[in-house]
Structure formats: structure tokens, C-alpha cells
C-alpha positions as CSV (number, residue, x, y, z in Angstrom):
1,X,24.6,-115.0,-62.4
2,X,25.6,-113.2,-59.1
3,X,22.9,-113.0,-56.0
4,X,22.4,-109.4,-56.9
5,X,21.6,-109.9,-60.6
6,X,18.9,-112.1,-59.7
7,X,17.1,-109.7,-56.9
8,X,17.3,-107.2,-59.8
9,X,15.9,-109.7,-62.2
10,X,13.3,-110.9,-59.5
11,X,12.2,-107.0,-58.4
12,X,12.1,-106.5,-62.1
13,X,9.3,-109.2,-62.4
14,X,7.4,-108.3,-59.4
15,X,7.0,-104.6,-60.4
16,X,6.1,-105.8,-63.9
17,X,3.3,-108.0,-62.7
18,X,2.0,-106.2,-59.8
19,X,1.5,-102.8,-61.4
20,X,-1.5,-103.9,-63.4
21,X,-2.8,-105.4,-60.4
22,X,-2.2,-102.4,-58.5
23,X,-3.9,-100.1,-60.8
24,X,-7.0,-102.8,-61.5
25,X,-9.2,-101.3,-58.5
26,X,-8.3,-97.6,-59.2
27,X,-9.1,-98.3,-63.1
28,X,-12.7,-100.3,-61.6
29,X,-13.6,-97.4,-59.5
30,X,-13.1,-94.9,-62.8
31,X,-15.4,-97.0,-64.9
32,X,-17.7,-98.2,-62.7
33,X,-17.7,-94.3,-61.6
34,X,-18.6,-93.3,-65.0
35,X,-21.4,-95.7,-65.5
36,X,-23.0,-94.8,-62.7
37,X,-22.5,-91.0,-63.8
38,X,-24.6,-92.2,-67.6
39,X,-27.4,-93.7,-65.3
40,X,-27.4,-90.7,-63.3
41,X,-28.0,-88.6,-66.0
42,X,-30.1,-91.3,-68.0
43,X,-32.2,-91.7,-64.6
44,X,-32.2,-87.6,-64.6
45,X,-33.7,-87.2,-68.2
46,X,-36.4,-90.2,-67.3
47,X,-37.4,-88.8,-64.7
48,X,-37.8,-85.2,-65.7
49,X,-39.7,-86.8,-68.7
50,X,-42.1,-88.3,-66.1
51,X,-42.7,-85.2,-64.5
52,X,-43.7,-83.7,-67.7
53,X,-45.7,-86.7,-68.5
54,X,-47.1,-86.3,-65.0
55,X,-48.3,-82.7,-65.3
56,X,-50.2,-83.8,-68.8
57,X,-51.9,-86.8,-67.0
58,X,-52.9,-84.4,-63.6
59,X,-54.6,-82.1,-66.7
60,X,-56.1,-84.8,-68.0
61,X,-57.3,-86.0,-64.8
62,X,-58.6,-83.1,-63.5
63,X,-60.8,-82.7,-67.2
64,X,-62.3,-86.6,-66.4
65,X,-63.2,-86.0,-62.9
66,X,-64.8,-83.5,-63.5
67,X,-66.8,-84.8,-66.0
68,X,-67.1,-87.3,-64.0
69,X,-69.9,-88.5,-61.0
70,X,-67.1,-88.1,-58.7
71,X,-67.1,-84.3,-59.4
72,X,-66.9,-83.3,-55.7
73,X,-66.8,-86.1,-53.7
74,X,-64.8,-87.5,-51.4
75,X,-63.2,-89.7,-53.7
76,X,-62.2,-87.5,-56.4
77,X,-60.1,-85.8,-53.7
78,X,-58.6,-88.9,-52.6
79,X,-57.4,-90.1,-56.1
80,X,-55.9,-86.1,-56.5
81,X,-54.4,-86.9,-53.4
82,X,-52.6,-89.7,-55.0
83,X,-51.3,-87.8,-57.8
84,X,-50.0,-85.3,-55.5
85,X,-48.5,-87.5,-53.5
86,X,-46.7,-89.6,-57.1
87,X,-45.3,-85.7,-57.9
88,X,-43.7,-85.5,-54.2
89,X,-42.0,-89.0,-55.0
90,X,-40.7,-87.9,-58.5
91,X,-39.8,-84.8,-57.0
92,X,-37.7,-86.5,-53.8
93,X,-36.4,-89.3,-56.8
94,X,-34.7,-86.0,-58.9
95,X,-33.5,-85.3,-55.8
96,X,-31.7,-88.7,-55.0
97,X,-30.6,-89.2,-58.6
98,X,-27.0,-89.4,-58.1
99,X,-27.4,-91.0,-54.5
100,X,-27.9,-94.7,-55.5
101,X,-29.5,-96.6,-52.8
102,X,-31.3,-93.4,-51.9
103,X,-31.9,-93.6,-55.8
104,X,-32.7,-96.7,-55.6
105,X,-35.2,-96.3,-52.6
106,X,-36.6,-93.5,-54.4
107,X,-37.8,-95.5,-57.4
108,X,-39.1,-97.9,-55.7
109,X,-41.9,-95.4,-53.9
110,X,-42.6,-93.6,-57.6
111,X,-43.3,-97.7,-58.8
112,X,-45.5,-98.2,-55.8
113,X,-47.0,-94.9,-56.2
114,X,-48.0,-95.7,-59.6
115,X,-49.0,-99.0,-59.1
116,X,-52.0,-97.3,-56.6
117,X,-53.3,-94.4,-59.6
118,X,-52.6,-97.5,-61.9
119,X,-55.1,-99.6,-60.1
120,X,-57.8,-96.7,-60.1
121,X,-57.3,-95.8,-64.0
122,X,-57.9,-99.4,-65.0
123,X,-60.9,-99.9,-62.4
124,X,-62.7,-96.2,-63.5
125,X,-63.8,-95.3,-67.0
126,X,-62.3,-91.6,-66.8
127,X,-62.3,-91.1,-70.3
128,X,-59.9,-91.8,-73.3
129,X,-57.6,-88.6,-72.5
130,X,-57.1,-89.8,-69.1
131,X,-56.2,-93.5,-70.0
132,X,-53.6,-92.2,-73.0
133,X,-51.9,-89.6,-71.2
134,X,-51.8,-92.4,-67.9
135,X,-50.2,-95.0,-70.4
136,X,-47.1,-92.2,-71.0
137,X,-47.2,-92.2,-67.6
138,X,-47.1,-95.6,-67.1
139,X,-44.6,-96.8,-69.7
140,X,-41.9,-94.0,-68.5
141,X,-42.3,-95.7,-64.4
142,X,-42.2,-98.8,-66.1
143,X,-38.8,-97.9,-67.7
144,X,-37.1,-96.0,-64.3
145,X,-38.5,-99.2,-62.8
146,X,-36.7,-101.4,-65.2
147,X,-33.4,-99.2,-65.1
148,X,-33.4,-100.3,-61.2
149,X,-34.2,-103.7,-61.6
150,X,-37.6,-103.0,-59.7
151,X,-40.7,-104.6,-60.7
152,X,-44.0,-102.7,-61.9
């Protein structure tokens, strides 16, 4: 075999085990591309299912307070405050869906959120309404949370 036989033979080789190692990041980026678009749009659908969830529980809420001794007081603002405050973090979180640490950032203020109206629900009797419509609630942060790896 002449010297130029072999080069031709030994480009050959090279080209026909490099290619696939060329195209191995490009073909990573595409899939790991497209799984982050399915939890994009999985995080999407969770979380506009909490905000529906939400807007059930703030009824609810709103129904046991007032029925409640904290009718009017200082405290029954404060824990509507909360809630107000776990809508702007669902809101900001739809917002940051495709943005993942942003994303990621923004879960993690809906879980602590939660954890603060979770806390009251389980320390006040507000009624069995309240408590059901809080465990939707609860078990749809509890799933974004788990999506993120974040605890709740």
C-alpha cells in the first residue's frame, strides 16, 4: 500500500469516528432542549392548576374567617395578606416558567409561601371547606415542589 492510500484509509477512519462525536453535543442540547420544553409546559399546566386551586381556597377562606372570631381583626388581615402575597409568587412563577433557575427560584418562594398559610390552616380550626380546598392546594405545591427537587 502506497503512503497516500494509507492517509486516505486513515482520514477515512477519523471522519467515520469523529462525526458521531461531533454531533453528540448538538444531539444533547436538542434533547435535553426538549425536556426542558415538557417541564415547561408540565410546570405551566401545574401551576395554572394551583392558581385555580388558589382562587377556590381564598373563597373558602374568606367564608371561615368570617365566620370566624377573627372576623375583623388584625389577624384575619394578616393571614389574607399571606394569601395575597402566595398569588403574587404563583403569578411571578408563570412568569419564570421557561426561565429555569429563575423557575427554579420561583418555586422555591411559592413552597415557602405555602409552608406559612400551611402552618396557620393546621394551627386554626377554619372549618372543613377551608382545610379541603387548602389540601388541593397543598398537594398541587407539593407536586411543583417535587418537579424541582425542592422540599415541602
Amino acid at each position: 500500500m502506497n503512503r497516500r492510500m494509507k492517509q486516505a484509509i486513515l482520514a477515512a477512519l477519523v471522519l467515520t469516528f469523529a462525526s458521531p462525536i461531533v454531533t453528540l453535543p448538538a444531539q444533547a442540547q436538542s434533547v435535553y432542549g426538549q425536556r426542558n420544553r415538557v417541564d415547561s409546559q408540565r410546570t405551566l399546566r401545574m401551576v395554572e392548576r394551583l392558581e385555580t386551586n388558589t382562587d377556590q381556597f381564598k373563597s373558602t377562606l374568606d367564608r371561615a374567617l368570617d365566620d370566624s372570631r377573627l372576623n375583623g381583626s388584625n389577624r384575619e388581615d394578616n393571614i389574607n395578606q399571606y394569601v395575597r402575597d402566595f398569588e403574587r409568587a404563583t403569578d411571578s412563577l408563570k412568569d419564570q416558567v421557561n426561565d429555569g433557575d429563575r423557575a427554579a427560584r420561583a418555586v422555591r418562594e411559592v413552597v415557602n409561601r405555602a409552608s406559612r398559610i400551611d402552618n396557620i390552616v393546621q394551627r386554626r380550626r377554619l372549618g372543613q371547606d377551608a382545610q379541603r380546598s387548602w389540601a388541593v392546594v397543598r398537594r398541587d405545591v407539593s407536586s411543583l415542589a417535587s418537579l424541582y427537587g425542592t422540599r415541602y
